[in-house]
C-alpha positions as CSV (number, residue, x, y, z in Angstrom):
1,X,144.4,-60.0,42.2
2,X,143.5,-62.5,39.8
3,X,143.6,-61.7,36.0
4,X,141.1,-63.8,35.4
5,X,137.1,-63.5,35.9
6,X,133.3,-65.4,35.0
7,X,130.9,-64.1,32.6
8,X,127.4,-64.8,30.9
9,X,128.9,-65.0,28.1
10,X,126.3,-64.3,24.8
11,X,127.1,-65.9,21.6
12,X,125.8,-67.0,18.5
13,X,126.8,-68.7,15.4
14,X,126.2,-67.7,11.9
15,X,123.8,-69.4,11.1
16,X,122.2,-70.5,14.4
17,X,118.6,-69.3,15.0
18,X,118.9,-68.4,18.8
19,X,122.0,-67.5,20.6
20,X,123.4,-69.5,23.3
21,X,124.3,-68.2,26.9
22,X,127.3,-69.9,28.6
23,X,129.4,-69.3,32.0
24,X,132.8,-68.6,30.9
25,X,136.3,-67.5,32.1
26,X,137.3,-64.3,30.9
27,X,140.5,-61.8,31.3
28,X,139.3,-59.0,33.2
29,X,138.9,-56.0,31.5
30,X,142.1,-53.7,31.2
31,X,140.9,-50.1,31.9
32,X,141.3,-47.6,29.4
33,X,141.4,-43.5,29.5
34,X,138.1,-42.8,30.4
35,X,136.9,-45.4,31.9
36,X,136.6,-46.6,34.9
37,X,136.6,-51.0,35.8
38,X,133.8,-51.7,38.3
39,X,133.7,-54.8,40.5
40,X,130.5,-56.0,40.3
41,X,129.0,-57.3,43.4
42,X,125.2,-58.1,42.6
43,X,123.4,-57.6,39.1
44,X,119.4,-58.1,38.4
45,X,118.6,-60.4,35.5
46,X,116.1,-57.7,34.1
47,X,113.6,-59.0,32.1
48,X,114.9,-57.3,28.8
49,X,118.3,-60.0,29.6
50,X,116.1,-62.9,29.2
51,X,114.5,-61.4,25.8
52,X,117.9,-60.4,24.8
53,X,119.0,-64.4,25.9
54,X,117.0,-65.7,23.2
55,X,117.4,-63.1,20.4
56,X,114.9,-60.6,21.0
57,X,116.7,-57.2,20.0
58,X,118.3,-57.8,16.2
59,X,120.5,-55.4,16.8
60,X,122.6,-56.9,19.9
61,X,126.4,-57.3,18.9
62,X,127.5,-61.1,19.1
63,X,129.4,-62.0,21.8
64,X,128.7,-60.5,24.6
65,X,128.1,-60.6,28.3
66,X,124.9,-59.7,29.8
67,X,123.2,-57.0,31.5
68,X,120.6,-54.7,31.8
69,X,120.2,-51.0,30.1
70,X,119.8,-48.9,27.3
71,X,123.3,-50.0,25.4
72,X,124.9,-52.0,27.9
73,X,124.3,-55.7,26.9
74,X,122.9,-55.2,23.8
75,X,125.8,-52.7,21.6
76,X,128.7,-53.0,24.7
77,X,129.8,-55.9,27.4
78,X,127.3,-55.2,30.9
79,X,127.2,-55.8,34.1
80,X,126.6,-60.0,34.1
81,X,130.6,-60.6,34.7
82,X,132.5,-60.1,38.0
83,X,134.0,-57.0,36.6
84,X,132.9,-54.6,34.1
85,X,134.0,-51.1,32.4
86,X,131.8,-48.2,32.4
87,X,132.5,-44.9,31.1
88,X,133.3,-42.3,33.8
89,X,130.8,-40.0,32.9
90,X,127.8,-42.8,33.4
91,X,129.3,-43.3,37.1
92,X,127.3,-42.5,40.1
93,X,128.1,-43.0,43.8
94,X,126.2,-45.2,45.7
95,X,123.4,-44.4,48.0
96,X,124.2,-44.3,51.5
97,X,121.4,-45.7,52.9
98,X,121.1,-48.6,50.1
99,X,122.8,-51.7,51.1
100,X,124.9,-53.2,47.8
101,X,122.0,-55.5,46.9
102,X,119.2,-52.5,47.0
103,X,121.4,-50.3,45.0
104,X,121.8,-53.6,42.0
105,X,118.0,-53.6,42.3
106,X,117.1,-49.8,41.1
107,X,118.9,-49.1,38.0
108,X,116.3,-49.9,35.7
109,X,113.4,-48.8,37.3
110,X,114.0,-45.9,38.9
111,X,116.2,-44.6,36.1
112,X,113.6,-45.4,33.7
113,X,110.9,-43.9,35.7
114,X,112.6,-40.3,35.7
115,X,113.4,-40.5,32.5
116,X,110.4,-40.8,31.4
117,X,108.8,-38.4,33.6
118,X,111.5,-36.0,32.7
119,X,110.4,-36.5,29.0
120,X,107.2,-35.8,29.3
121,X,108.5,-31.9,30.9
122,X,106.8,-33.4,34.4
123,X,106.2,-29.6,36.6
124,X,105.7,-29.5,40.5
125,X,102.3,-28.5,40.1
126,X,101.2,-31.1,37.6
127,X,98.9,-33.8,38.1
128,X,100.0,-37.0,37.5
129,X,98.0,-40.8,36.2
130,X,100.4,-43.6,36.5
131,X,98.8,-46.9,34.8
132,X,100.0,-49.8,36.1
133,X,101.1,-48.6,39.1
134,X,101.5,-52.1,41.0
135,X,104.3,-53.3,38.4
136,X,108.3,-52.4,39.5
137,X,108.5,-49.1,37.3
138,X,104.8,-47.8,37.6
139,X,105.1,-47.8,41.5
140,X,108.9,-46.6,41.4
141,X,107.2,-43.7,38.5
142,X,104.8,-42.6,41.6
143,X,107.7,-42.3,44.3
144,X,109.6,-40.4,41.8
145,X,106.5,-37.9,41.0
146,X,106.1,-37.1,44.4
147,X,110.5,-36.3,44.7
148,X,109.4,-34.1,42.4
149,X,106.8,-32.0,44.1
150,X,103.7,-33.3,42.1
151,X,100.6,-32.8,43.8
152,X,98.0,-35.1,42.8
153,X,99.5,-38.9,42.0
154,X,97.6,-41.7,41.1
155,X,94.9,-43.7,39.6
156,X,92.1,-41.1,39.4
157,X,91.4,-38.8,37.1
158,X,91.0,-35.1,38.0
159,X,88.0,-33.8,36.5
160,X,89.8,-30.6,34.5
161,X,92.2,-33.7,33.2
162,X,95.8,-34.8,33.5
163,X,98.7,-32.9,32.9
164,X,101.3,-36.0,32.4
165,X,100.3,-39.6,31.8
166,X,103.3,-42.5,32.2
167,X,102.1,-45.8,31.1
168,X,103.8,-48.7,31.8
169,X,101.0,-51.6,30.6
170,X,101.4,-51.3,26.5
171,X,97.3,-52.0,26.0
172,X,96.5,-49.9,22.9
173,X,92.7,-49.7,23.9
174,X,93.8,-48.6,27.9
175,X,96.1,-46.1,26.1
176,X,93.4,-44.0,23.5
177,X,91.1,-44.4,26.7
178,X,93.7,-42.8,28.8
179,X,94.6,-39.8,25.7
180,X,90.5,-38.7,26.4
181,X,91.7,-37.9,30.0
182,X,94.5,-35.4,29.1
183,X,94.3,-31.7,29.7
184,X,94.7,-29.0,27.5
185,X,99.2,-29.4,26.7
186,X,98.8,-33.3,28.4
187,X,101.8,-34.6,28.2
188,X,101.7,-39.3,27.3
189,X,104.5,-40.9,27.7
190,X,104.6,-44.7,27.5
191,X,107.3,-47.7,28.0
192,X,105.8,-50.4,26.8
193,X,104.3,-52.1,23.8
194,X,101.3,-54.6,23.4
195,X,103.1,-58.4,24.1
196,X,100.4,-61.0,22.4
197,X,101.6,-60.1,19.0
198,X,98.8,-57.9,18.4
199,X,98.8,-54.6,16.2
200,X,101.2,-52.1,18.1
201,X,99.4,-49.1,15.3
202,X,97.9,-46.4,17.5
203,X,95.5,-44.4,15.4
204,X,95.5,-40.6,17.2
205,X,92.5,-38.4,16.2
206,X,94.1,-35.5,14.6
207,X,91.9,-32.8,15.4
208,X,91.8,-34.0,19.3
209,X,95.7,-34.1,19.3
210,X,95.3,-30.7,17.9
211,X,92.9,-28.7,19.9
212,X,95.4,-30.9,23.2
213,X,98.6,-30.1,21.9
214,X,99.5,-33.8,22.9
215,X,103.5,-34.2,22.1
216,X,104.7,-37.8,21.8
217,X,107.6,-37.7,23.4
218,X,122.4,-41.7,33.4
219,X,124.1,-40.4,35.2
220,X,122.8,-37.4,35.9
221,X,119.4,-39.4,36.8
222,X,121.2,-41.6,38.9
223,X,122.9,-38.6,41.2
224,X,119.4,-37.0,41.5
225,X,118.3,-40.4,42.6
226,X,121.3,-40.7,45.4
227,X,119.9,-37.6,46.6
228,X,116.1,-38.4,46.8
229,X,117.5,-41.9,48.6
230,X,120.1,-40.4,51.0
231,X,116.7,-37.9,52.3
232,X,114.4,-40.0,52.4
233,X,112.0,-39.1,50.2
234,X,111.7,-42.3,47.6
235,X,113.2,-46.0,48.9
236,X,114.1,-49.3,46.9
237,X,112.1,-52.4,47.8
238,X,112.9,-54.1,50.3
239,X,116.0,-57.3,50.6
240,X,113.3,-60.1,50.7
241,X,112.0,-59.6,47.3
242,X,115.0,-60.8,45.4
243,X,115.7,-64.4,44.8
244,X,119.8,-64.8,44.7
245,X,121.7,-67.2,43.1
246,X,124.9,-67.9,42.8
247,X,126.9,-66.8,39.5
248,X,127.7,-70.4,38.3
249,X,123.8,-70.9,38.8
250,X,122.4,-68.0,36.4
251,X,121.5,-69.6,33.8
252,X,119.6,-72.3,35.2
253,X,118.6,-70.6,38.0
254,X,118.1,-67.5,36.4
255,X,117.7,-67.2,32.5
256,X,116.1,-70.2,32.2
257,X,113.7,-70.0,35.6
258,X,110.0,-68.9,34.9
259,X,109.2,-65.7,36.2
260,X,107.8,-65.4,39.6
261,X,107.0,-62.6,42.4
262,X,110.7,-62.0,43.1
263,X,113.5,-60.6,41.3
264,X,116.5,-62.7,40.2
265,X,119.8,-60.9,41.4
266,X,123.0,-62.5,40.6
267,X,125.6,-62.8,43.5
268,X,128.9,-62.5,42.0
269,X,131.6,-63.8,44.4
C-alpha cells in the first residue's frame, strides 16, 4: 500500500484574512494506541465545511483537512482525505442495508437529530412539533421520533400543547411563537441561529418559563441508528440526491459550487 495519500488540505497564514483550501499529498496517518485508521470511501461536503472553508468558526486549528462534525475538522484532521484516524470509541459499524454512499450521507443529520431529541429527554408518549421539517435534519428529526415510539409527529399543534419542540429554522419570531405552544415541562430544543445578521437575543418571559418549567437545553447514537436502519424503521435518502465528484474536483466542484437541491459527496478513489 501506498504511504502516501490526497487531502483538503486547510491553511492559513498569519496574517491572511481567509484561509485557503488546497488538494495536497499527504503521508497517511500512522495509527496510534487507541485509534483506529479508516479508509475513507465517500465524505459529504456539509454545509458547516464550506463555512469553516472561509473562516467561519475562530476557533478551527490551522492546518487542517476537512470534514464534517462536532470536533472533527475544526480542533482534529476529518474525514476530507483518503484516510483518516478516529478514536475507537467514536467507531460504529456500518449499516447493513446502507450502501457505502448512504451511510457517508447520515452522519450529520441523523446523529444530530437524536441528539437533540435526546436532549430535550424526548418520552414514547410525548408529542412532538418539528419546524422545518422539509430541510435534511428536520425530516431525519421526524423518522427518528417515530424509532422512538412518539405518538403524535408533526406540524400541528395538539390543543393541551407540545411536550418537545426541535427547531431546525433559527427565526427568533417562529421560535417565541413556537414557546406559546408548549405544555406544562415542554421541552425547546433548537440547532440553528438567525443567518441575515440579525439579533440572535431571545427575550423569554420569565414568569411564562416559570409557570412551563421550560429547560433550555457518537457513537453510541450511531449504533442506535445501525439498529433503527438494519429494521427498517428510519431510511437515508435515497443515491440520486447526491451530486459526486471526484476528489481532485472538490474544491471547484464542491467548496466553491453554489448550493443546489443535491448534496455534494466526495468520491475518494
Amino acid at each position: 500500500m501506498s504511504r502516501a495519500m490526497k487531502a483538503l488540505l486547510l491553511t492559513k497564514e498569519p496574517e491572511a484574512s481567509a484561509p485557503t483550501l488546497s488538494l495536497i499529498n499527504l503521508p497517511i496517518p500512522l495509527a496510534t494506541p487507541g485509534y483506529g485508521l479508516i479508509k475513507v470511501h465517500f465524505s459529504v461536503i456539509q454545509p458547516s465545511d464550506k463555512y469553516n472553508s472561509i473562516g467561519g468558526f475562530p476557533k478551527t486549528t490551522f492546518p487542517l483537512y476537512k470534514s464534517g462534525g462536532a470536533e472533527l475538522g475544526v480542533e482534529h484532521d476529518g474525514s476530507h482525505a483518503q484516510y483518516c484516524l478516529i478514536p475507537e470509541a467514536m467507531l460504529a459499524e456500518k449499516p447493513k442495508t446502507l450502501s457505502l454512499l448512504q451511510a457517508a450521507t447520515i452522519g450529520v443529520p441523523f446523529t444530530t437529530a437524536i441528539r437533540y431529541l435526546r436532549r430535550a429527554r424526548t418520552r414514547t408518549d410525548d408529542v412532538v412539533l418539528v419546524l422545518g421539517a422539509t430541510g435534511a435534519v428536520a425530516s431525519t428529526a421526524v423518522q427518528v421520533a417515530k424509532a422512538m415510539g412518539c405518538q403524535h409527529i408533526g406540524g400541528d399543534v395538539m390543543a393541551e400543547g407540545v411536550d418537545v419542540i426541535v427547531d431546525t429554522i433559527g427565526n427568533l419570531f417562529l421560535m417565541n411563537a413556537a414557546i406559546e405552544a408548549l405544555a406544562l415541562r415542554g421541552r425547546y430544543a433548537w440547532i440553528a441561529s438567525p443567518r441575515d445578521g440579525s439579533s440572535t437575543r431571545l427575550d423569554l418571559n420569565i414568569f411564562r418559563a416559570y409557570r412551563k418549567e421550560i429547560g433550555l437545553d457518537t457513537a453510541e447514537e450511531m449504533q442506535a441508528l445501525t439498529r433503527w436502519f438494519d429494521s427498517g424503521v428510519i431510511s437515508p435518502g435515497d443515491e440520486s440526491i447526491s451530486d459526486i465528484v471526484g476528489l481532485d474536483d472538490a474544491v471547484e466542484r464542491g467548496y466553491k459550487a453554489e448550493l443546489g437541491a443535491k448534496q455534494v459527496v466526495i468520491a475518494m478513489d
